[in-house]
C-alpha positions in Angstrom: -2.3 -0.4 30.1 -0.1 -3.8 29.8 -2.8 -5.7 29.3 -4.9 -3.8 27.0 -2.0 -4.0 25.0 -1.7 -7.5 25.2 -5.7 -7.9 24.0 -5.4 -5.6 21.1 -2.1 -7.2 20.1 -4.0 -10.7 20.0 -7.1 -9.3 18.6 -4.9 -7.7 15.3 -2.7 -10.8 15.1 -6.1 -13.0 14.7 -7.7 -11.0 12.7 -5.3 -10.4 10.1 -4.0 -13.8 10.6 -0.5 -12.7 11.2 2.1 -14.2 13.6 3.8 -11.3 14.0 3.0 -7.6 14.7 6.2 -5.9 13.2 3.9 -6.1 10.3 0.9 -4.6 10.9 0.4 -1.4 9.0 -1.7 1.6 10.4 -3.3 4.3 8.0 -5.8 6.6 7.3 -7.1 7.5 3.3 -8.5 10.6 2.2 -10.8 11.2 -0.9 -8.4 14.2 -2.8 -10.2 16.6 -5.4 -7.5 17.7 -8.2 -8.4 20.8 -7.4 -7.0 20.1 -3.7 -3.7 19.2 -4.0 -1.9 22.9 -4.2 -3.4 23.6 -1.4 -3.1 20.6 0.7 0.5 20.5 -0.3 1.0 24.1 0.9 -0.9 23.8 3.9 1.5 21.0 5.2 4.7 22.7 4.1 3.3 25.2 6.4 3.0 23.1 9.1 5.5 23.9 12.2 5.4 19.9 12.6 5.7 18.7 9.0 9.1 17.7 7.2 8.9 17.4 3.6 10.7 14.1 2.9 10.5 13.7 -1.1 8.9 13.7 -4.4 9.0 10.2 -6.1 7.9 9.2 -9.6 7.3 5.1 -9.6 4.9 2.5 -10.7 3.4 -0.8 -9.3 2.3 -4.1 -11.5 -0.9 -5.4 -9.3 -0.7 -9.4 -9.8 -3.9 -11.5 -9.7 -5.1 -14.9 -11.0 -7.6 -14.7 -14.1 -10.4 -14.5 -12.2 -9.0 -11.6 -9.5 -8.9 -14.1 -6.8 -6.2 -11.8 -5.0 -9.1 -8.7 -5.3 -11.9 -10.5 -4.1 -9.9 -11.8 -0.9 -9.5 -7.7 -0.5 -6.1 -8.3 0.1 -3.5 -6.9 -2.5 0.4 -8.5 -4.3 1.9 -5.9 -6.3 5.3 -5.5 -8.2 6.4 -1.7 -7.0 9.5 -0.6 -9.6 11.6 2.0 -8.1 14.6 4.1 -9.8 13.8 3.9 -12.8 12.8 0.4 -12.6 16.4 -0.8 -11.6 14.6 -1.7 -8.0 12.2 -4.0 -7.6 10.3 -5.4 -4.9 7.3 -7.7 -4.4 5.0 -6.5 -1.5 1.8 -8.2 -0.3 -1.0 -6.9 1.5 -3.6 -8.8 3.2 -6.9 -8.4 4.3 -8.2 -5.6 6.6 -10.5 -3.8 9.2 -11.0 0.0 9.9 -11.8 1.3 13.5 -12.7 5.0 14.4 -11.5 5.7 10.5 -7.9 4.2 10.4 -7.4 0.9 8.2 -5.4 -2.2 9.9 -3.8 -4.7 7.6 -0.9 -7.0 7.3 1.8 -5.4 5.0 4.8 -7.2 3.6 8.1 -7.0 1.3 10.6 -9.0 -0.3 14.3 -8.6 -1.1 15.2 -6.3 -3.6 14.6 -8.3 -7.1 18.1 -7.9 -8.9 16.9 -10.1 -11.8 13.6 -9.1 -12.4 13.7 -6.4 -15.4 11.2 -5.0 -17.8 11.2 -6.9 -21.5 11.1 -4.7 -24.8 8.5 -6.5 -26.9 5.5 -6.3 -28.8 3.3 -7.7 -26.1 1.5 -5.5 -23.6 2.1 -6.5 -19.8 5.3 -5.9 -18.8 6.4 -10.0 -17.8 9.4 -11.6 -16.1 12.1 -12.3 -18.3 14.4 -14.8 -15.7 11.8 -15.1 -12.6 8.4 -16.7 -12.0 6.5 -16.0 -8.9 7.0 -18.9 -7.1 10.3 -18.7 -7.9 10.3 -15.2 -6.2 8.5 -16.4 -3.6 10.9 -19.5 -3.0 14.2 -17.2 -3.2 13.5 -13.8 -1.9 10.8 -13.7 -0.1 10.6 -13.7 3.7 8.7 -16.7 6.0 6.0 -14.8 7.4 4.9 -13.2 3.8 4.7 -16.8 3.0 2.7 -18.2 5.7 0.2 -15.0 5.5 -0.2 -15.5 1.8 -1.2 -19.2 1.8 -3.7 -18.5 5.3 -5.4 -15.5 3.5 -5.2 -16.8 -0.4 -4.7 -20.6 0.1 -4.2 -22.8 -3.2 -4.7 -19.2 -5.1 -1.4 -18.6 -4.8 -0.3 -21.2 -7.6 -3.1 -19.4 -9.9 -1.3 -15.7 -9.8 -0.5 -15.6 -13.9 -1.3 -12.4 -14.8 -0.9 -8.1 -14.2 -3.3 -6.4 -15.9 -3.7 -3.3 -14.0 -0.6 -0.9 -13.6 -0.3 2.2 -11.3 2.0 5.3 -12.4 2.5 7.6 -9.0 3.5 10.7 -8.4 4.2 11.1 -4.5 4.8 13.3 -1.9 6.2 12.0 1.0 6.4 13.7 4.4 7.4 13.4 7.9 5.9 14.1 11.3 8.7 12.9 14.2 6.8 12.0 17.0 9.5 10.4 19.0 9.5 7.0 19.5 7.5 6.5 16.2 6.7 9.1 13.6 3.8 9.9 11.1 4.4 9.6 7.0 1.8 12.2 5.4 1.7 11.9 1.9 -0.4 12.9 -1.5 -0.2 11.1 -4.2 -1.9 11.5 -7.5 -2.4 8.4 -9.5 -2.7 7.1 -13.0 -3.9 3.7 -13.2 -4.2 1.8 -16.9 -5.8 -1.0 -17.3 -4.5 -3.5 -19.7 -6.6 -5.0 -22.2 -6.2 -7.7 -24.5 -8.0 -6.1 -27.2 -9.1 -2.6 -27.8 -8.1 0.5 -26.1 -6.3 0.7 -22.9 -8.4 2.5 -20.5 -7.0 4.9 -17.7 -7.9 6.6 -15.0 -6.7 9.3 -12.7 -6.8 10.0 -8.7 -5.4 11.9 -5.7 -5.3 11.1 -2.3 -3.7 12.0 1.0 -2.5 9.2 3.0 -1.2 9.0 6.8 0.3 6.0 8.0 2.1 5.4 11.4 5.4 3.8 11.4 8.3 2.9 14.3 11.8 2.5 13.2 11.9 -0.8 14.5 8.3 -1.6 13.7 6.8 -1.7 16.9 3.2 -2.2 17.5 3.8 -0.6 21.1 5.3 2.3 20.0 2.5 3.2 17.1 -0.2 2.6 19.8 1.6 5.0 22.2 1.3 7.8 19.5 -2.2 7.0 17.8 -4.0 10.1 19.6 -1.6 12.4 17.8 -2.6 10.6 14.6 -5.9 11.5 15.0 -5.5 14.9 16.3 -3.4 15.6 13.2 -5.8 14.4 10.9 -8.6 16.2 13.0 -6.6 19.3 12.1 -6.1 18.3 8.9 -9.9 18.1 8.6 -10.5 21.7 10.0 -9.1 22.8 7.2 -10.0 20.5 4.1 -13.8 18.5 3.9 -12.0 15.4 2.7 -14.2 11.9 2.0 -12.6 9.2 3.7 -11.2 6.8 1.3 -12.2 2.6 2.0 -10.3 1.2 -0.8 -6.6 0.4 -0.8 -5.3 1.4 -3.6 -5.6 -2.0 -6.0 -9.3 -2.2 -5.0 -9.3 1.6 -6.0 -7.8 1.2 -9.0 -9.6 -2.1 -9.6 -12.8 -0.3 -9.4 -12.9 1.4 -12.6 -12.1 -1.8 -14.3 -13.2 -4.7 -12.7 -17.0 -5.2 -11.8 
């Protein structure tokens, strides 16, 4: 057991190109029909295993160079504003792989962005009023975001300019304690507007369900251990609903109304 461990652990840290596992991010995406949601939302409140955690309402700025250079590496930065937009946090994504249905990718966050606030002004993507990105990313932002930015995006970095697509979610968070590690459920359903320099703004709507796998201390071991009851809850899950699995995070799914 050790040692198959040990080979999984190297195989994720080469392919996501990561040097360390506390940040590899486990999840499974489902397709969700608007029609869905009441009853996916009643079926887990009915669940003997299932804590409902919260509701949130926030929104993410996706950053990307001109020509989507963070899109086509399938990996994802995004500004997530929470509380009203008095927190804000930089979080990076990089590329990933799915096996038997669950998604495996890096996942990342900064310090909380006490400077970084929204500008009232006739322009139309909200921009940084006393911070620049490489400024963020000199100041607040951790060494292993940094090293897994420049491996998977290189001299693309120093070309991130611009946000033109922005996410408005409405959330559902749950909780399924499983021990030693526990799983987060949630549904969201999400608007995502895509900023144009001339004409209309266009928009689009979404739901999905999402299940992810997380350790208090973020430990690889401890979300293997518990991966079989990940999938037996989303085998139960699918008993009851005939839900498409989803392949796109959710830039690439918001991208993809927008961006050919």
């Amino acid at each position: 057991m050790k040692r198959r461990f040990e080979d999984f652990a190297r195989m994720l840290m080469k392919r996501l190109e990561i040097d360390d596992l506390r940040f590899v991010e486990i999840e499974s995406k489902k397709r969700v029909q608007p029609e869905q949601m009441s009853d996916l939302k009643e079926w887990l409140l009915d669940h003997k295993d299932v804590k409902h955690q919260k509701s949130n309402l926030f929104y993410d700025q996706f950053l990307d160079t001109p020509a989507f250079e963070v899109l086509k590496a399938g990996a994802s930065l995004r500004l997530r504003y929470k509380k009203n937009g008095t927190a804000v946090y930089l979080q990076y994504k990089g590329p990933g792989f799915t096996r038997d249905g669950l998604l495996y990718r890096s996942e990342f966050s900064s310090a909380r962005l006490d400077r970084l606030v929204q500008d009232e002004s006739h322009h139309d993507i909200v921009r940084f009023s006393e911070e620049t990105l490489p400024g963020i990313l000199k100041r607040h932002v951790g060494p292993e975001m940094r090293a897994a930015m420049l491996r998977h995006l290189g001299s693309a970095v120093k070309r991130i300019t611009c946000g033109p697509i922005l996410a408005l979610y409405q959330k559902d968070k749950y909780e399924v304690d499983l021990g030693s590690a526990f799983l987060e459920p949630s549904l969201d359903r999400v608007s995502a507007f895509h900023i144009a320099k001339k004409g209309l703004h266009s928009l689009s709507t979404f739901c999905e369900f999402e299940n992810e796998i997380k350790a208090g201390d973020g430990s690889l071991r401890a979300k293997l251990e518990h991966m079989d009851d990940m999938l037996d809850f989303n085998e139960e899950l699918n008993d009851q609903f005939e839900l498409r699995r989803e392949p796109l995070d959710k830039y690439h799914r918001c991208a993809s109304f927008f961006v050919k």
